[in-house]
N, C-alpha and C positions, 0 to 999 in steps of 0.2 A: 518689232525690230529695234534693235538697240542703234540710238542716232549718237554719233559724234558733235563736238558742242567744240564751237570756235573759242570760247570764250578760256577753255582749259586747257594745260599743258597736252601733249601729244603723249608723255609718258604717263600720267595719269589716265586719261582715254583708255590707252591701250590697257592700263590694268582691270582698268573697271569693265572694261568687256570680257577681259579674261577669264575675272572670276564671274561672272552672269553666263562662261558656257558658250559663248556664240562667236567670241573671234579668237584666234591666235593671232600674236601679232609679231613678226619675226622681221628682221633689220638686215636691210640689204644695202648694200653700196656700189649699185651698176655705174661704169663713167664717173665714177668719183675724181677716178687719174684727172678732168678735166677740170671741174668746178670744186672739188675739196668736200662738196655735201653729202650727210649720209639721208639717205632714202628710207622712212619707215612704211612697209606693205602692211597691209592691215588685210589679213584674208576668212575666209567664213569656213569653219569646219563645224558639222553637226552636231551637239549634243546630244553623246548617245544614250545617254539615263537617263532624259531630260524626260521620257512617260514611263517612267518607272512609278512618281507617284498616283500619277491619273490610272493607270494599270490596277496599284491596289483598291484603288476608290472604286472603281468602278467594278471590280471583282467582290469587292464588299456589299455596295450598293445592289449587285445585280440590276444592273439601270436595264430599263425596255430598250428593244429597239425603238420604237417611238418616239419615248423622252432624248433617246442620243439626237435623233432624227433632228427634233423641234429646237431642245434647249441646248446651250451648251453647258450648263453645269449641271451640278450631279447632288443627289440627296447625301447630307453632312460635307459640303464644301465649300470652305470658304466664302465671302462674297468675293475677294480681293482676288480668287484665282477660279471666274469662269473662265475656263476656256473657250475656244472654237467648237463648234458643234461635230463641226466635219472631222475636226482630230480627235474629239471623241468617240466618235461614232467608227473611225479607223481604228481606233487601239481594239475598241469592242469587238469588231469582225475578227481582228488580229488573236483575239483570245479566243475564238469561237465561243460567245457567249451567247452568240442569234441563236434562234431556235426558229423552227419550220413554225409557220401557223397554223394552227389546227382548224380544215375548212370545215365548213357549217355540215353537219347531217342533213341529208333532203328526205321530207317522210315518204316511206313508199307506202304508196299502196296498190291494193287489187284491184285489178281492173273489173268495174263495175258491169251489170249485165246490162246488155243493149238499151238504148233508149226506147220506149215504148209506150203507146198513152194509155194511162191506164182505165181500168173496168168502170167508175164511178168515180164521185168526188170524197175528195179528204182522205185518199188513199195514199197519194204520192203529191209534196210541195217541192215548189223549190224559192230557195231565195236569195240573195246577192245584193251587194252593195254595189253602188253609184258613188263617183264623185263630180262635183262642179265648184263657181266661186259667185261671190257677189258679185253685185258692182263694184265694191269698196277694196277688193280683191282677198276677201276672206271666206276658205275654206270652208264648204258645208259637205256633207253625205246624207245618203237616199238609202234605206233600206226598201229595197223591193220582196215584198211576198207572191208567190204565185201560186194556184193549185193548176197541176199539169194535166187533169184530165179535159176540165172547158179552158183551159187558157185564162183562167177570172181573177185579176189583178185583184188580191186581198188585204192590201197595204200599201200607204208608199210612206213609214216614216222616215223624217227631215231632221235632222240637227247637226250643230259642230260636231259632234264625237257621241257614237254610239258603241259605247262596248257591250263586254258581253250579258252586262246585266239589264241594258236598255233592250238589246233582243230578246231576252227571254220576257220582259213583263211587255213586248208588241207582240208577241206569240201569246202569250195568255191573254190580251185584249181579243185578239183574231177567234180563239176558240171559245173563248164565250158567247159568241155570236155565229160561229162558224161551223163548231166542231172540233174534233180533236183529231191529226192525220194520223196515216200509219205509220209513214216515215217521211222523210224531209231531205232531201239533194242540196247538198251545198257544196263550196271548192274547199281550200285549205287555209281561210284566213287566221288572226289567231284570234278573232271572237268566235268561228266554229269549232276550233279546236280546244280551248278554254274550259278547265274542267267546270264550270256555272252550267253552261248549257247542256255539257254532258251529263252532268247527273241533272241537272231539270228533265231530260229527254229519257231518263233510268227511269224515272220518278214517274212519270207518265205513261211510259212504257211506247215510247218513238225514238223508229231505227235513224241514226241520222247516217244517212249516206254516203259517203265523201268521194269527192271525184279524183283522179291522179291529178299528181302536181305539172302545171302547165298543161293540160288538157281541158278546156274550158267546153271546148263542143261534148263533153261528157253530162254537161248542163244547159244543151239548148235551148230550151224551152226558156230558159228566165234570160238568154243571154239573149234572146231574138227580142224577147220584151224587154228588156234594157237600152236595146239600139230603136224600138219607136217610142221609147220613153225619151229619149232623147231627141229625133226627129220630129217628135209631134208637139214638145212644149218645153222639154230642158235646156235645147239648144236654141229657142227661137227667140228668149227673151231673157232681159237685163230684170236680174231680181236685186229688191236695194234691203231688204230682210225676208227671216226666216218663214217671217207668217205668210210671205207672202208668197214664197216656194210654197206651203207646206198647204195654202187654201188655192192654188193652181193644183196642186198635183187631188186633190182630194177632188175638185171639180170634172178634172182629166179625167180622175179615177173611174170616176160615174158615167162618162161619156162612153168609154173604152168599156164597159163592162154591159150599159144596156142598149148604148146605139151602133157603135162602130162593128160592122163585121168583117170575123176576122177567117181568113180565108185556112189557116190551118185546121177548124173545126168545122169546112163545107161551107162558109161563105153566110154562117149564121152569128150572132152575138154569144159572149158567154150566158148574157144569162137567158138565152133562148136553151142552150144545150143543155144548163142544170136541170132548167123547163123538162126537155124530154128525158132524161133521166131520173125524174122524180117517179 
């Protein structure tokens, strides 16, 4: 806003706002008849070209909506002339230069055939990630394995960040020792979607399953062991490192697998079940 300055003629003032666009200054003489004085109004009329040049700038620039949003200048503009963000961002709408944002695709898929336990083991797994924190308040994840015919937890690996090429060399440790499944049930993160495991699972020749999006009971069986994964040892205590997740859950592992019985295989352990399946 253009300020008046005591210090300067009134007829000077008046000119220098003139040309800056922001006031007219026109000479009145109300009641003059009594005291002889003339009266200068100094009044505010708007500068109508005044965004003609931020207009071309901005129609050059093609600025985001974003950047009008945040900054108020604009790519190749002076330092000496940021503007206001908000009257940048008003010329921008004024030119229709916003565009709709283009929302995310959601993958669809088919709906999977009923949950069912199946015939024997290493026919059908499933597995899913966990998260939790230190005590120090730093982020760790759990990858849980499971094979869904005995319920037999066949992993729990631990680290800050497991992408998709820590899953696949925990899946090659598992079937060295385990076997190799038919196929694998997982939801839609993006390390099961990530084309590493997709061709590791080509290569192999294992279906990977995928559940609908937001459908998680499509995965019960690993989702029910995720919630006593968490009631029986991830939520009951303060870990201050990863070894020390990682040598609880491997301890867990072995309890839950040849002592605890577990009541959806009849109230036997898993590895009583693999027992009569052999």
């Amino acid at each position: 806003m253009f300020r008046f300055s005591a210090n300067k003629p009134r007829l000077v003032v008046c000119r220098q706002a003139l040309n800056e666009g922001a006031y007219d200054c026109t000479t009145r003489s109300p009641n003059t008849h009594n005291t002889g004085e003339r009266r200068v109004l100094y009044d505010y009329h708007p500068w109508a070209g005044r965004d003609v040049r931020i207009e071309r700038i901005v129609e050059r620039a093609g600025v985001s909506v974003a950047r009008c949003r945040q900054v108020g200048d604009v790519p190749g503009l002076p330092l000496e002339f940021a503007w206001n963000h908000k009257r940048v961002y008003r010329i921008y709408r004024e030119l229709e230069l916003n565009m709709r944002i283009k929302p995310r695709k959601r993958l669809k898929r088919e709906k999977p055939d009923a949950l069912t336990v199946p015939d024997g083991p290493n026919h059908v797994w499933s597995m899913d990630f966990m998260a939790d924190q230190l005590a120090d308040g730093r982020s760790f994840r759990t990858l849980n394995v499971l094979d869904d015919f005995n319920r037999e937890g066949l992993t729990i690996e631990v680290d800050f960040s497991l992408p998709s090429e820590r899953v696949v060399r925990t899946l090659n440790q598992v079937i060295s020792w385990r076997g190799r499944p038919d196929a694998i049930r997982v939801d839609n993160g993006p390390e099961y979607i990530s084309a590493t495991l997709q061709v590791w699972a080509a290569q192999r020749g294992i279906e990977l399953m995928y559940i609908q999006p937001g459908k998680p009971q499509q995965n019960a069986y690993v989702e029910r062991y995720n919630r006593t994964v968490r009631q029986e040892w991830l939520g009951q205590y303060h870990f201050d490192t990863l070894e020390q997740v990682q040598d609880h859950a491997t301890r867990w592992l072995w309890t839950y697998n040849n002592e605890r019985p577990n009541m959806g295989i009849g109230g036997i352990t898993p590895a009583q079940k693999l027992k009569q399946a052999a």
